[in-house]
C-alpha positions as CSV (number, residue, x, y, z in Angstrom):
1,X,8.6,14.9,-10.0
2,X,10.2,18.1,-8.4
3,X,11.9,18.0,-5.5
4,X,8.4,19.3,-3.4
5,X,6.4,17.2,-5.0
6,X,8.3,14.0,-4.4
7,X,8.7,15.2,-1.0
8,X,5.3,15.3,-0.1
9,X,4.1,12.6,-2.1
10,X,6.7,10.1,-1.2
11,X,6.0,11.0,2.5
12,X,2.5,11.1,2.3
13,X,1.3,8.5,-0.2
14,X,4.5,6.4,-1.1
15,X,5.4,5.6,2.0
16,X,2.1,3.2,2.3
17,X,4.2,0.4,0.5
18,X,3.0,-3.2,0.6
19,X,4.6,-5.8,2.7
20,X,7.4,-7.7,0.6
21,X,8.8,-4.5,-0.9
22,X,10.5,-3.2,1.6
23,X,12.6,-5.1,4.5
24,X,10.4,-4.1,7.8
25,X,9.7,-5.7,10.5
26,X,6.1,-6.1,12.0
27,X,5.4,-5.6,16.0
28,X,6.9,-8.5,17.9
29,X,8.9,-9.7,14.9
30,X,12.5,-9.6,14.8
31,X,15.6,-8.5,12.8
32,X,17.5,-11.3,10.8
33,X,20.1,-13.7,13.2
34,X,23.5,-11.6,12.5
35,X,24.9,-13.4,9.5
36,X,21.8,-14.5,8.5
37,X,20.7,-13.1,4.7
38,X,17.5,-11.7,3.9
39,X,16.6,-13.2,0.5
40,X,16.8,-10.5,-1.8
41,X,13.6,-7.8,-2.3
42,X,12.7,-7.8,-6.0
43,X,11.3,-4.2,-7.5
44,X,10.6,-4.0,-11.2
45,X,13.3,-3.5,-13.7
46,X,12.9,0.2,-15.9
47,X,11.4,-2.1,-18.4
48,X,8.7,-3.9,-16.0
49,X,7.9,-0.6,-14.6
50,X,7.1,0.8,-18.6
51,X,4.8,-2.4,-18.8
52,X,3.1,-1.5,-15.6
53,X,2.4,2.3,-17.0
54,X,1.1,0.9,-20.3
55,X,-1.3,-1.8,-18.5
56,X,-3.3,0.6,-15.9
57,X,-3.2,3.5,-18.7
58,X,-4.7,1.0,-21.5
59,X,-7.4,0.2,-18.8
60,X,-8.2,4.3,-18.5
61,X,-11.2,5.7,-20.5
62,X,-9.2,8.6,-21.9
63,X,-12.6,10.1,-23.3
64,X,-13.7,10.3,-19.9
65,X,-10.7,11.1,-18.6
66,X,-9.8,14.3,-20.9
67,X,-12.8,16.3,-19.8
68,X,-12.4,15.9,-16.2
69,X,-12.4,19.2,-15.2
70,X,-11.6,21.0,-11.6
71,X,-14.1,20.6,-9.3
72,X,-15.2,17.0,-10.6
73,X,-13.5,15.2,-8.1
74,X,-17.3,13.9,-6.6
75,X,-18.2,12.6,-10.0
76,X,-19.0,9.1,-11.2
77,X,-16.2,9.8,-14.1
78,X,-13.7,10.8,-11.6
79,X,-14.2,7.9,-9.1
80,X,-14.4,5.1,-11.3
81,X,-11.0,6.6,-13.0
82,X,-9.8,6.4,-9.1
83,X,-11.2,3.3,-8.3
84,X,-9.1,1.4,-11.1
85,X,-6.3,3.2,-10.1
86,X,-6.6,1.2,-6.5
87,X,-7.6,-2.1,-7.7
88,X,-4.1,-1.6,-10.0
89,X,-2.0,-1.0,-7.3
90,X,-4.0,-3.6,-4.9
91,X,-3.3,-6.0,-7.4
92,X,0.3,-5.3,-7.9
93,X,2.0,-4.4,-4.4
94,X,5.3,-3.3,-5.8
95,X,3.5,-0.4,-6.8
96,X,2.8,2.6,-4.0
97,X,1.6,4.7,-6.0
98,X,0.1,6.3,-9.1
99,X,-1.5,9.2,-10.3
100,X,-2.5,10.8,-14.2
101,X,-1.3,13.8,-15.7
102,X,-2.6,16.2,-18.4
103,X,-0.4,18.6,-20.4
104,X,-1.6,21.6,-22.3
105,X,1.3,23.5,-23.7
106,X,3.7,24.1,-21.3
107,X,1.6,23.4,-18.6
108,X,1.3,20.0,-16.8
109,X,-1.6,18.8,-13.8
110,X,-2.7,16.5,-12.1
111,X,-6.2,15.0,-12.7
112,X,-6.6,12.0,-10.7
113,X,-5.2,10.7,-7.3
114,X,-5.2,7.3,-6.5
115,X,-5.3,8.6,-3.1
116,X,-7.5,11.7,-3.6
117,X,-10.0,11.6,-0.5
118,X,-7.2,10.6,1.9
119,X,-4.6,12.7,3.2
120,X,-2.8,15.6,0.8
121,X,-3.6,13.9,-2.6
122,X,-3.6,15.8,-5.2
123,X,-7.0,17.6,-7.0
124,X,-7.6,18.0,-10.7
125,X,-6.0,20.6,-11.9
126,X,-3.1,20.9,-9.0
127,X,0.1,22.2,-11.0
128,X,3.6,20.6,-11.7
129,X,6.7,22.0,-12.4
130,X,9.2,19.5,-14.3
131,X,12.7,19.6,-12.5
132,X,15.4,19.2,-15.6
133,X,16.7,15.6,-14.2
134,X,13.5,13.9,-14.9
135,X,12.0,15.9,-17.6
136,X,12.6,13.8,-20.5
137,X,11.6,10.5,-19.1
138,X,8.3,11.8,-17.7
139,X,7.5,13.7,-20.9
140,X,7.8,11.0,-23.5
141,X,5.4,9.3,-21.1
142,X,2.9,11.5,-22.5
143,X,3.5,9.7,-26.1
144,X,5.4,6.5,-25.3
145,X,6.0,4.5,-22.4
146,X,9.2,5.3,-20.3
147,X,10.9,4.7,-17.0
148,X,13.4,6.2,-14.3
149,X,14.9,5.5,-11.2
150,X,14.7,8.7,-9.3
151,X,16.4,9.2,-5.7
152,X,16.7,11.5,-3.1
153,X,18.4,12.1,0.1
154,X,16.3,12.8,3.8
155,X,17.7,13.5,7.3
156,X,15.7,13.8,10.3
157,X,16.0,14.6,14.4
158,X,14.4,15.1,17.2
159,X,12.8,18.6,18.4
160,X,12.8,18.7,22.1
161,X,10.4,21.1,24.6
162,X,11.9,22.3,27.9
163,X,11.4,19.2,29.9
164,X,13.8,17.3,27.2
165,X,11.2,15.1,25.6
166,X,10.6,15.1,22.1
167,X,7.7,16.8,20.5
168,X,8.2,16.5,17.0
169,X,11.4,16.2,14.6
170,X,12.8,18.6,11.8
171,X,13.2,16.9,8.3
172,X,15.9,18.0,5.6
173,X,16.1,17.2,2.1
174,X,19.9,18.0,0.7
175,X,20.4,19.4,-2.6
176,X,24.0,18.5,-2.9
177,X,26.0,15.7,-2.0
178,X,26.5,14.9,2.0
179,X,27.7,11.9,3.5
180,X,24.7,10.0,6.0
181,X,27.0,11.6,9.1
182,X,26.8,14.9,8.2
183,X,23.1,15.3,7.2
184,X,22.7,13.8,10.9
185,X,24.8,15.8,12.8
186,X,22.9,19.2,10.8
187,X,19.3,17.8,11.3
188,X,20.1,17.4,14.7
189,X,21.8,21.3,15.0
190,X,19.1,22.4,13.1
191,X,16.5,20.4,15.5
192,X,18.6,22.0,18.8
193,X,17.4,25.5,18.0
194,X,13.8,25.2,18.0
195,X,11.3,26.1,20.8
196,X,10.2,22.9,21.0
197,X,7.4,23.9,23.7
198,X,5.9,26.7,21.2
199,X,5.8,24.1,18.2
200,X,4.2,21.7,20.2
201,X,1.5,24.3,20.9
202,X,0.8,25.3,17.5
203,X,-2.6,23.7,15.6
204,X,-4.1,24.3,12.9
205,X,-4.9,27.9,11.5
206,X,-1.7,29.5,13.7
207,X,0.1,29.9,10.7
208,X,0.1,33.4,10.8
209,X,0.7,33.4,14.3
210,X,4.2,34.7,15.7
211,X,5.2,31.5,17.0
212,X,4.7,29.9,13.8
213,X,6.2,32.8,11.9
214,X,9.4,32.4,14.4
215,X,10.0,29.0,14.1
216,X,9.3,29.4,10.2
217,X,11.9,32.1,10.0
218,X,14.3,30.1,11.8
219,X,13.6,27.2,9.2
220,X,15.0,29.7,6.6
221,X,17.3,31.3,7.7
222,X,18.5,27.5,8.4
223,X,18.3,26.9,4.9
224,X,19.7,30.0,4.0
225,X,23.3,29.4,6.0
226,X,23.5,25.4,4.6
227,X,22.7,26.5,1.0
228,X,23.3,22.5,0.3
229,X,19.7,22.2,2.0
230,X,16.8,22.1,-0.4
231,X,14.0,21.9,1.7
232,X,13.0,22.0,5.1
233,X,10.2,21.2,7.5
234,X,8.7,20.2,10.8
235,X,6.4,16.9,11.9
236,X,5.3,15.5,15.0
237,X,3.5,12.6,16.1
238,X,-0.6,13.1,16.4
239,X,-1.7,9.7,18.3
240,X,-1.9,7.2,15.7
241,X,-1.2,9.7,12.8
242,X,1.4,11.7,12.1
243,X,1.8,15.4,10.8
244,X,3.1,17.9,9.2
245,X,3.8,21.5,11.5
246,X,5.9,24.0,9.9
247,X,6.9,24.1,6.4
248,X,9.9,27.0,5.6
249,X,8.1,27.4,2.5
250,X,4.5,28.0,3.9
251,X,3.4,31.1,2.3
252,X,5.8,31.7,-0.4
253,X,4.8,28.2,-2.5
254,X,1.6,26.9,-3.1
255,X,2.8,23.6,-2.8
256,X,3.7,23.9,1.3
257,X,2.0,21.9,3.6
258,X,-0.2,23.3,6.5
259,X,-0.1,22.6,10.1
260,X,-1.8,19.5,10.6
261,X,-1.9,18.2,6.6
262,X,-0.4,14.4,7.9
263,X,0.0,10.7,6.8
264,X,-1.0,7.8,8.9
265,X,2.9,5.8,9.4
266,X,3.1,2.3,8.6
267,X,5.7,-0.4,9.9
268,X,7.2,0.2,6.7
269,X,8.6,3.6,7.9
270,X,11.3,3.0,10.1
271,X,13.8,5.5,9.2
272,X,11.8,8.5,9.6
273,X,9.7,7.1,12.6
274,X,12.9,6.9,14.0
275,X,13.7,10.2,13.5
276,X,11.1,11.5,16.7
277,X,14.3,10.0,18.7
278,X,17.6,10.1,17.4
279,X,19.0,11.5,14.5
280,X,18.6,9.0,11.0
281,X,19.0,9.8,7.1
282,X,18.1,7.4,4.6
283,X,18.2,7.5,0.5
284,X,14.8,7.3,-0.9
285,X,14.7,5.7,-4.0
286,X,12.0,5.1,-6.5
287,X,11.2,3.4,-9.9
288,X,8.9,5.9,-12.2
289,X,6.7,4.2,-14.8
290,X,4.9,6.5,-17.4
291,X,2.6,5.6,-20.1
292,X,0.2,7.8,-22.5
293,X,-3.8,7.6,-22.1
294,X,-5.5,7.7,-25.1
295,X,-9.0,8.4,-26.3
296,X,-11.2,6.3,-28.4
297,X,-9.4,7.6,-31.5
298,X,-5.6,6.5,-30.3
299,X,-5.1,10.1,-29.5
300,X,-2.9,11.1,-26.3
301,X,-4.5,12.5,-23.9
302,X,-2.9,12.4,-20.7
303,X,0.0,9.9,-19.0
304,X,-0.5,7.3,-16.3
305,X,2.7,7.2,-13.7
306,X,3.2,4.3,-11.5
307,X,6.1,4.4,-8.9
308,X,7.5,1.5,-6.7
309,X,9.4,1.5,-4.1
310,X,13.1,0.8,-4.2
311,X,14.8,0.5,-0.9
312,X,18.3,0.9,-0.3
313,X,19.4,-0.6,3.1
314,X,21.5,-2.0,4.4
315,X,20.2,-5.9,4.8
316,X,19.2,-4.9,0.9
317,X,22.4,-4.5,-0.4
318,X,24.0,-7.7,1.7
319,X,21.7,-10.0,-0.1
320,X,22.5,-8.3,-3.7
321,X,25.9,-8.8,-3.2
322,X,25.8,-12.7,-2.4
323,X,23.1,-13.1,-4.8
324,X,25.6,-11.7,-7.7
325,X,28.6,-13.3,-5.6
326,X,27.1,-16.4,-6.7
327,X,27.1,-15.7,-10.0
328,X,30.5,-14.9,-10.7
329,X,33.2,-17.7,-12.1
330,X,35.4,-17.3,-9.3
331,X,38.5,-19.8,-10.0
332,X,38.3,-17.5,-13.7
333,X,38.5,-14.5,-11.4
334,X,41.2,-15.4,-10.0
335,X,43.2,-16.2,-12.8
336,X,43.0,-12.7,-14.0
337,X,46.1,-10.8,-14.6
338,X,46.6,-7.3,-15.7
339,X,46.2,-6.9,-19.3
340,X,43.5,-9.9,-19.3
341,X,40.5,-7.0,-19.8
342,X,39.7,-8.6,-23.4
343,X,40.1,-12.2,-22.4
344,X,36.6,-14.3,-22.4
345,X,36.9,-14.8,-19.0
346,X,36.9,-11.1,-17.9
347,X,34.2,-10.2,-20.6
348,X,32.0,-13.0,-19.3
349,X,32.1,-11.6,-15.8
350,X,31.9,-8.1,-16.9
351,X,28.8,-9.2,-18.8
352,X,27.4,-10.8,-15.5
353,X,28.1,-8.0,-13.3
354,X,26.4,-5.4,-16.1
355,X,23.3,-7.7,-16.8
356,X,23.0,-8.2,-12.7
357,X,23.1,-3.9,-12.6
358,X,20.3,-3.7,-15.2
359,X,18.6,-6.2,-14.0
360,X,18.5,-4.1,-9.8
361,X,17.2,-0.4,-10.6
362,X,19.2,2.0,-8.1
363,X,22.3,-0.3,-8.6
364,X,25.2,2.4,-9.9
365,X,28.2,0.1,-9.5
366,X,29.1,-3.3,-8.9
367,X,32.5,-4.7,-8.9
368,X,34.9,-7.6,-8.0
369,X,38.4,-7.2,-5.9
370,X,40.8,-9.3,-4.7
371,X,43.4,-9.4,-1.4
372,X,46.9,-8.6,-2.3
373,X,49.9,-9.4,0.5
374,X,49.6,-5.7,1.6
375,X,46.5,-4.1,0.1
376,X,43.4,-5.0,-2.6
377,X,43.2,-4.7,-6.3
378,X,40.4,-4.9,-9.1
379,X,39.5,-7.7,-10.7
380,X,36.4,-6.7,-12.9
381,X,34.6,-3.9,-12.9
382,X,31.2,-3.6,-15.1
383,X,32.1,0.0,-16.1
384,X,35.7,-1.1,-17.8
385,X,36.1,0.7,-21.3
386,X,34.0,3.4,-20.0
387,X,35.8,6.2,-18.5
388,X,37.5,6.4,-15.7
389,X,37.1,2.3,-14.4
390,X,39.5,0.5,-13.2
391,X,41.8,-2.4,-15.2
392,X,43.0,-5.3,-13.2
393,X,45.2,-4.8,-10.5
394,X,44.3,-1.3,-9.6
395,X,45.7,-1.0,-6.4
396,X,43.4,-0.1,-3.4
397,X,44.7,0.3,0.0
398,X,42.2,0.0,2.6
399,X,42.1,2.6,5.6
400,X,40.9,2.1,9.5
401,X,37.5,2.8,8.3
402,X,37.2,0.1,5.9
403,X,35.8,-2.5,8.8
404,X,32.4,-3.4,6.3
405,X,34.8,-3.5,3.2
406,X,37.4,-6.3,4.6
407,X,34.7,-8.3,6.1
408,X,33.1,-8.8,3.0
409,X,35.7,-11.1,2.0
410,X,34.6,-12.8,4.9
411,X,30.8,-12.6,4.9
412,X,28.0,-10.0,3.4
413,X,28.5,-7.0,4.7
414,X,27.1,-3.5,4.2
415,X,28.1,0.0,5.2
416,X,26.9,1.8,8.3
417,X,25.7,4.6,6.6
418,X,25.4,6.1,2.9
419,X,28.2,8.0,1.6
420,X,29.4,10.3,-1.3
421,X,32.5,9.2,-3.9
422,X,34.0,11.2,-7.0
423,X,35.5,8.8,-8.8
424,X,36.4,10.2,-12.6
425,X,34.2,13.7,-13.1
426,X,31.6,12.0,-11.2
427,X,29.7,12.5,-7.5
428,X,27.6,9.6,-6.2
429,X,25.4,9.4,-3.2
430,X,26.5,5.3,-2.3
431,X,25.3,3.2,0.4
432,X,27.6,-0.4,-0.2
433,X,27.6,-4.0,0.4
434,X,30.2,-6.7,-0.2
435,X,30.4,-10.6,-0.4
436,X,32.5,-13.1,-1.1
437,X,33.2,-14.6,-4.0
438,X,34.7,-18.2,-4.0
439,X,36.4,-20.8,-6.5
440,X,34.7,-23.9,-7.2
441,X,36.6,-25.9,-4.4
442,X,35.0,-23.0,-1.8
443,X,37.6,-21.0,-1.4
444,X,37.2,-17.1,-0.9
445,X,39.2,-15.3,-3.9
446,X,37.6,-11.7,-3.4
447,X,34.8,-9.7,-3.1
448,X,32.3,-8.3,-5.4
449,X,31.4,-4.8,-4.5
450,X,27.4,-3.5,-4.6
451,X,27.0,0.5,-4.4
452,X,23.3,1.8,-4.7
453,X,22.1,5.0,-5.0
454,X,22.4,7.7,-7.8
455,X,25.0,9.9,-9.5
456,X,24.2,13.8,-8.8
């Protein structure tokens, strides 16, 4: 999806993800005791998430289906096409979403919204415009079933009126790498400058209004001094809903929201609920599932997508890491010296650590070290005799900010905060977590390493 579209859909219709999928915590419930692991939150692998597709789009009357037509969106065609797209995702809660597609030519629309009648769902007809990193999974959905992890970066802080309280928040989406620090510390500069009083006053049908047109100006010219920002925006809270105020792109896209277009927030949003009172940034990460509809004939006629959500946090990648930790052959670990990268015992944990990658959509790396007297090295790595990875005993010397790194060979552990890496000629986005890995008496003999996230 382009970077709008996934940006309004993700906010507004992904974002209702079922219980189980993402690690939240209900009112009057509790965080995990420290130390304490959250069993590990399953998502559907690239190839469960092509099965998925294929199964709601086989169900899909693609004779009915390809004459659908704008305006149609009342009709019993329409809503029974809808209604099976709801009892699908109510009967699979991984999935928070899913919508068809048509394409004629060059041109690509939607035709039916799972949540069309609630919220900003999409219409029939409503355009799309393919960004180049997922155009050739999402088009040979249109003939085959295919699948994609696709991720994105949001940062968010508090807009304040006079008086100091908060009356909204400003929401950034990057375009180019920036560490989870640094997209805080600009939402929150960005967030400093706006008349928080006037936004607060604006409602629906101002958006032609000075204030409106003063605060959207600022927006942009925002934008235009961080050219690594893609998109910007306003929200504030609307008693139990919440909504959308000022959009930087409102009347030069047709995609831009309007002031008061909104989502009801679930417990499930945390990070960018949290955003109304402090400065947060999270990746959001999702697994794309696309299948063709056909028509009585076997004829394409459109695609089904399905998309589930993938969280990356924190508690997240501390359970992956034991999970794969426990795994891993540790006394044959140990025993690795350099020049031991085409022994059985480094392919067989090389083959472990790729199979456990494929296995988590989102995971880019994964890793094993060990402690040296003065420093770390590598043990296996799942990328070694690709590129730039690194052979045993690669030397890593850990710096003052390396506290979640050295505790892993202690304990899970996880990053603070998401980060960007070059490593060879290429930039990730990373959030990491660590555990031990131990010999068969019980003894810790490294680490493996977890990083999720995507490659830019």
């Amino acid at each position: 999806m382009t970077v709008k579209n996934i940006l309004i859909v993700a906010i507004v219709a992904l974002i209702v993800v079922a219980a189980g999928i993402m690690i939240a915590f209900a009112p009057g419930e509790t965080e995990p005791t420290p130390g304490t692991i959250v069993p590990v939150q399953k998502v559907p692998t690239l190839d469960e998430a092509k099965a998925l597709a294929a199964e709601i789009a086989g169900q899909i009357d693609g004779d009915a289906f390809a004459v659908l037509k704008p305006g149609d969106e009342n009709t019993s065609a329409f809503t029974a096409i809808r209604d099976q797209l709801s009892a699908f995702r109510a009967s699979h809660p991984e999935i928070v979403y899913i919508h068809t597609m048509r394409k004629d030519g060059n041109t690509i629309e939607y035709i039916v919204d799972v949540d069309y009648g609630n919220g900003d769902a999409y219409a029939i007809g409503d355009g799309y415009t393919i960004p180049e990193e997922t155009k050739s999974e999402l088009l040979t959905g249109f003939t085959e079933p295919s699948a994609e992890v696709y991720a994105a970066i949001y940062g968010y802080a508090p807009i304040k009126n006079a008086s100091g309280a908060s009356v909204g928040m400003i929401c950034l989406e990057p375009r180019s790498p920036i560490a989870q620090d640094d997209l805080e510390a600009l939402a929150a500069e960005i967030a400093g400058k706006i008349d928080g009083d006037a936004m607060a006053a604006l409602k629906p049908g101002n958006e032609n209004t000075p204030a409106y047109i003063a605060i959207r100006d600022q927006l942009v010219a925002c934008r235009t001094a961080n050219p690594e920002i893609a998109y910007i925006y306003t929200m504030r809270k609307a008693g139990n809903a919440t909504e959308y105020v000022v959009d930087a792109d409102y009347g030069s896209d047709n995609s831009a929201v309007a002031i008061g277009d909104g989502y009801v927030p679930t417990t499930l949003d945390t990070v960018l609920l949290a955003g109304f009172e402090e400065p947060t940034a999270e990746i959001y990460s999702l697994i794309c599932g696309y299948a063709p509809i056909t028509n009585a004939s076997g004829a394409s006629v459109g695609m089904a997508a399905i998309e589930a959500g993938n969280p990356i946090t924190q508690e997240r990648l501390k359970a992956l890491a034991a999970e794969v930790a426990g795994q891993i052959n540790g006394t044959a670990m140990a025993a690795l010296n350099p020049g031991d990268e085409t022994t059985p015992a480094f392919t067989a944990i090389r083959d472990r650590l790729d199979a456990f990658r494929d296995a988590n959509p989102g995971v880019v790396y994964v890793y094993t070290m060990r402690k040296t007297e003065n420093a770390t090295d590598y043990a296996v790595d799942a990328d070694y005799g690709d590129g730039y990875a690194p052979a045993i005993g690669d030397v890593y010397v850990p710096t003052e900010e390396d506290v979640a790194f050295l505790a892993g060979f202690t304990e899970p552990s996880a990053e603070p905060g998401f980060y960007t890496d070059e490593w060879g000629n290429e930039t990730a986005t990373l959030l990491s977590g660590y555990a031990p890995v131990r010999d068969a008496t019980g003894t810790v003999v490294g680490l493996v390493g977890v990083d999720m996230g995507f490659v830019h």
